[in-house]
N, C-alpha and C positions, 0 to 999 in steps of 0.2 A: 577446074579443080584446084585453085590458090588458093589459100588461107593466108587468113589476115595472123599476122605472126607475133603479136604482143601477149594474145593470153598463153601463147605457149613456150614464150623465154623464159626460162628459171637461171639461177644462180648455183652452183655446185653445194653453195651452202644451206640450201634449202633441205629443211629436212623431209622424210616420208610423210608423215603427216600433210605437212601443207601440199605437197605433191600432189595426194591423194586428190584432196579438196580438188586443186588446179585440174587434173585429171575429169573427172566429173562436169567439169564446166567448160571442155574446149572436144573439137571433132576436127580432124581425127583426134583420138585418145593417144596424144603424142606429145611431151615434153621436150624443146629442145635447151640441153644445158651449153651456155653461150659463155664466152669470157668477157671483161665489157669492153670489147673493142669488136664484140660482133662473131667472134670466130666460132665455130660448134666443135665443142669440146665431147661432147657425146648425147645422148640419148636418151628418155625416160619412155618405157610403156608401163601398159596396165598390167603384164607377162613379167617387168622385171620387178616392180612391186608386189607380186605375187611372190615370186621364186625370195625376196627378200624376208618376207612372212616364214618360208618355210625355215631359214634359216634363225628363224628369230629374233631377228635383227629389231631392234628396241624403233619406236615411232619417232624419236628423237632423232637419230642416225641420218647422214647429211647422205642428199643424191651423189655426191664421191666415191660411197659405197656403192652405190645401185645400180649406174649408168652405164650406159653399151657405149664403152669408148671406141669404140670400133663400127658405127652405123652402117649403115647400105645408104649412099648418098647417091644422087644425078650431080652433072655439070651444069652449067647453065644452058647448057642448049637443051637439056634433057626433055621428053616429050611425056604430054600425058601415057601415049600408050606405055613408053620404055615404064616409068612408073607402077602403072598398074601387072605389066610381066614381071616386075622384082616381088611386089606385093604377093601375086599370085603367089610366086615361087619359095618365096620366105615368110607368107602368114605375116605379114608386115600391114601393119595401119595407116600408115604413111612416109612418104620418103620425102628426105632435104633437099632441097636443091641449090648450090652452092657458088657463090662465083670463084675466080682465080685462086682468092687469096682465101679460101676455107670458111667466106662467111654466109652467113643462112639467106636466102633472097625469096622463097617461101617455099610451102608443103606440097606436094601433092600428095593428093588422098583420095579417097572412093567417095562418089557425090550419090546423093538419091535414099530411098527409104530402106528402113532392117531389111536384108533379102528374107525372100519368101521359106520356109522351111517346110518339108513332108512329113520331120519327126513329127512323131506323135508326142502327147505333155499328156499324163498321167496324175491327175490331183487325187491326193489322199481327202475322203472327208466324212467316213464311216466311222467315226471316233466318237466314245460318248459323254467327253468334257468333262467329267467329274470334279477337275479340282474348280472349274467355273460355277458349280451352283453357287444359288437358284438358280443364276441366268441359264442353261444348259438342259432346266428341268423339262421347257416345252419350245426349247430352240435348238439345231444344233451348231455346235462351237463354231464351225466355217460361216453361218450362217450370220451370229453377232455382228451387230452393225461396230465399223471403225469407223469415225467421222458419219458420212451420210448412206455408207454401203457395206454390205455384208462383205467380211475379208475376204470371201471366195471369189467376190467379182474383183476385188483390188489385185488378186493373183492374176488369174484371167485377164484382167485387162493387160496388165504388164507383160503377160507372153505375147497377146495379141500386140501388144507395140512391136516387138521384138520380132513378127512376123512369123508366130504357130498359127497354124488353122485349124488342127487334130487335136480333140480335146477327149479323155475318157475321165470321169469321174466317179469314183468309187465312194458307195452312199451304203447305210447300214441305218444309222441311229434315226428314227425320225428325214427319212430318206425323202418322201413325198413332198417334203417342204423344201430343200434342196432343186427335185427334178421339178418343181412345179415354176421354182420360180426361175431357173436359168433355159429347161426348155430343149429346143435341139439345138439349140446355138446359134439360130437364123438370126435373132435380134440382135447379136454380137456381128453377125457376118462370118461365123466360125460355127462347125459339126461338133456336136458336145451328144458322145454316148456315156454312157451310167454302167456302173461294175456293182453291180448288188451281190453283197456280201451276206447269204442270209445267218451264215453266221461268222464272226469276227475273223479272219485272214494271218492277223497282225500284218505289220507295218511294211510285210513281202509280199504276202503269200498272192494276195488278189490279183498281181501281174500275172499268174499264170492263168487267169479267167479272161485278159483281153486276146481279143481276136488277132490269127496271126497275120494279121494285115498292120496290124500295130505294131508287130514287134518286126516287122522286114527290116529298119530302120533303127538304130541308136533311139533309143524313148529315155524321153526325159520324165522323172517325177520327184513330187514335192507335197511337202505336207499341207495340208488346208489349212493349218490355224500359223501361219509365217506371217511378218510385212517383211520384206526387203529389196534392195534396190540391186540386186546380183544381175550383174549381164548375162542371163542365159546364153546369148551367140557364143557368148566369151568360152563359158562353161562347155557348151557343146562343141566349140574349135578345139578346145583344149584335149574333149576326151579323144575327138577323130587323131589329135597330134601324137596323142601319147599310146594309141592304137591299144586302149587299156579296154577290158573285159567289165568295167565300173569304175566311175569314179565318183566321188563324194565331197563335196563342197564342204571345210571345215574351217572353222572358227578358233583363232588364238583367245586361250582362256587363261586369267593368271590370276592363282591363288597362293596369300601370302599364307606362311608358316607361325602362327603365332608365338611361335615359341624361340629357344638358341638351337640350332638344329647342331647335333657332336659328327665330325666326321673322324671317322678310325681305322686305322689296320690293327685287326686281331683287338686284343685291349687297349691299345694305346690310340690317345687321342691325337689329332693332328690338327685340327681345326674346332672351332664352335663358330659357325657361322648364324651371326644373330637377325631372327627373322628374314630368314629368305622366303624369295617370289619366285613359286615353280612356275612354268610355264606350260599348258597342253595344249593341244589341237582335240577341239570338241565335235562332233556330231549337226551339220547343221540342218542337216532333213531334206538336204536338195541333193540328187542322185543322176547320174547317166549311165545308161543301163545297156550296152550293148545287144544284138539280138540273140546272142548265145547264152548270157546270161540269165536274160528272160523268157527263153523259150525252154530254162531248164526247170522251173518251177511247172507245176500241174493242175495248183487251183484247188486243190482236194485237201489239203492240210495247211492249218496255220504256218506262217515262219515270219520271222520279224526278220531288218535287215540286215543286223551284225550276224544272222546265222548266214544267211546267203553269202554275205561276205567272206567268215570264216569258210565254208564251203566250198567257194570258188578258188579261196585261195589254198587250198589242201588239195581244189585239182590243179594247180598250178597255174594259175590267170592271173593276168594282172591288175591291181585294185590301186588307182592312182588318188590322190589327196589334190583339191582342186582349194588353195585357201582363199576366201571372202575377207575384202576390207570392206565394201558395202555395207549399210544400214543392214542391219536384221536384229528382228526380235520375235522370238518362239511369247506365243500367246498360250502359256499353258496355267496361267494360276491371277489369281485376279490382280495382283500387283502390276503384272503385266501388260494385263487389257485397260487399266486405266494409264499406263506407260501408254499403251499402242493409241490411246485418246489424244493423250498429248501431242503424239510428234507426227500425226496422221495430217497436220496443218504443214509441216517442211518434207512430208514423204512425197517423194516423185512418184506424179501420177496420180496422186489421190484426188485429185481436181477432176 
């Protein structure tokens, strides 16, 4: 369990951004911030670039901000097992191991392929594409090829990295060309049942038609017409951590103000702030659905998901926000699907 320790030195001065990148390219998904005479000064995960997102900490912002000065480090005698008992116990990706004098001598971290998972992945793909005509008239939208495959197997394949094997897909629009060509999921090596919606659900409601075998278990679901590079495990650790009744993978969106915005008390002016950049958290269409949540819907009435969410949250549940620095791009308007042409050549996984 050593790793080679060069892709994962960074500098304090490195900002989010290139972390990110660095992040993506090294396993464990562990930055160590070093001083340059070696010593480890603190810590990057993918858990503290997230929490950095919520706070809207700008992409610019150096790891000084972000870093766990404080890690879970071994000595150097430390053994793989002690390693993996801290991991266990603190949801940790890796741990430093350190000589005398506080310098990194390498990682230990968790060897071998995605663990296996029982949840179930619920893909949305009973949608009838409108804003995609023509292409939509006699195909449907998950079905559009990106590169040399329909988006729906580029999803599919990505959980199946990620090690899902429970697949239910909900089909409505042009459904037989869907179930015809993905099958019961033997070709994949994964069980792939069908949610026929005979008539439209919206963007809830169909979870209350899968079987409750599905829903014993935290179900994961996402919309058919996505590309993104979102760690599921990640998503699905996060919702067990935060022992949330839903949560929802959301996207920093910022839009500028074209105008001088006035700020005031009463009549008086106090400020003209010109052109400012608000900041929001958007909707990314990837979901973790606890089994109380989804075993409160019935299948028999439409409901989209900000209603279930409003809903859960008026019976007092909790609804956690899971932010994505990950590629994504919603396929919903033909600007898009020749965007999703384009970067379908650098999207992990599309090979």
């Amino acid at each position: 369990m050593l790793t080679h320790l060069k892709q994962h030195n960074v500098v304090a001065e490195l900002s989010i951004s290139d972390a990110i990148e660095r992040l993506d390219q090294v396993q464990p998904k562990l930055l160590l911030v070093t001083s340059n005479k070696g010593v480890l000064l603190g810590t990057v995960t993918d858990g503290d670039i997230r929490r950095a997102l919520l706070k809207h900490l700008p992409l610019d912002a150096t790891l000084d901000q972000v870093m766990n000065p404080s890690p879970k480090t071994l000595p150097r005698q430390g053994t793989d097992a002690a390693a993996e008992r801290l991991m266990k116990q603190y949801g940790l990706t890796g741990i430093p191991r350190l000589d005398d004098a506080g310098r990194v001598l390498d990682i230990l971290g968790p060897a071998g392929a995605a663990p296996s998972r029982e949840n179930a992945v619920f893909l949305m793909a009973g949608g009838f594409g409108k804003r995609l005509r023509p292409l939509t008239d006699t195909c449907p939208k998950p079905m559009l090829k990106v590169g040399d495959k329909p988006i729906l197997e580029t999803i599919l394949e990505q959980f199946i990295r990620s090690g899902f094997k429970h697949f239910y897909i909900s089909t409505c629009y042009l459904n037989e060309q869907i179930e015809n060509y993905f099958g019961d999921g033997s070709r994949f090596n994964v069980s792939i049942q069908y949610i026929r919606e005979d008539t439209p659900l919206g963007t809830a409601g169909a979870i209350g038609l899968l079987p409750e075998s599905a829903k014993a278990l935290p179900l994961l679901m996402m919309n058919g017409d996505l590309l993104t590079q979102v760690d599921f495990n990640m998503l699905l650790d996060f919702h067990l951590k935060e022992d949330a009744d839903l949560s929802v993978a959301v996207r920093e969106y910022q839009m500028q103000v074209p105008y001088g915005v006035v700020q005031h008390q009463h009549s008086s002016i106090t400020e003209i702030v010109e052109k400012p950049v608000e900041n929001y958290f958007i909707n990314a269409g990837i979901y973790c659905i606890s089994p109380q949540a989804a075993k409160s819907l019935s299948g028999q009435q439409a409901v989209d998901m900000p209603d279930l969410i409003s809903t859960r949250l008026k019976a007092g549940r909790k609804v956690s926000m899971f932010p994505i620095h990950e590629y994504w791009l919603d396929i919903g308007r033909m600007s898009d699907f020749h965007q999703a042409q384009s970067d379908i050549q650098r999207f992990s996984g599309a090979a």
